[in-house]
N, C-alpha and C positions, 0 to 999 in steps of 0.2 A: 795275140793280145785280143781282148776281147773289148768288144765296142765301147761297156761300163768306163774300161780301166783306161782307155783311149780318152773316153770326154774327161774321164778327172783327170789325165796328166793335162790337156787342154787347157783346164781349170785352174791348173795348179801353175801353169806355165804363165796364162794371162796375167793372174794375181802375183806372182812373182813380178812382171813386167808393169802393171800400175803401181806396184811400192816403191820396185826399183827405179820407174820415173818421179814419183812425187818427191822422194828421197835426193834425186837429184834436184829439183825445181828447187828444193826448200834448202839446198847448200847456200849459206853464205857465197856471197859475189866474189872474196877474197881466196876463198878457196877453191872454189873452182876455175878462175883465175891463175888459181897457182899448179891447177892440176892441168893447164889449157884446155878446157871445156868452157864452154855456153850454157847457160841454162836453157835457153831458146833450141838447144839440142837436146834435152834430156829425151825426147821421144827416140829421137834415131839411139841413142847410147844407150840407154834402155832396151830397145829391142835388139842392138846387136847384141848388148850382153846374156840376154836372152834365149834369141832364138839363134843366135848364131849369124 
């Protein structure tokens, strides 16, 4: 792999991971509630679902 395609997956990984956190932040309270999630989590849930 070469360094380019390394920083855009980088890239593409980060931004995946700030949507996938705002996306949670901005769930209604009843729903994540019903999903047993926090919003106050979305950073860690976020990046596990991300990065593993």
């Amino acid at each position: 792999m070469t360094v380019l395609n390394t920083v855009r997956q980088s890239f593409q990984k980060r931004m995946a991971y700030l949507r996938t956190k705002s996306e949670l932040r901005a769930m209604p309270l009843e729903v994540a509630l019903d999903l047993g999630m926090f919003r106050e989590d979305a950073s860690k849930t976020a990046a596990k679902a991300i990065y593993g």
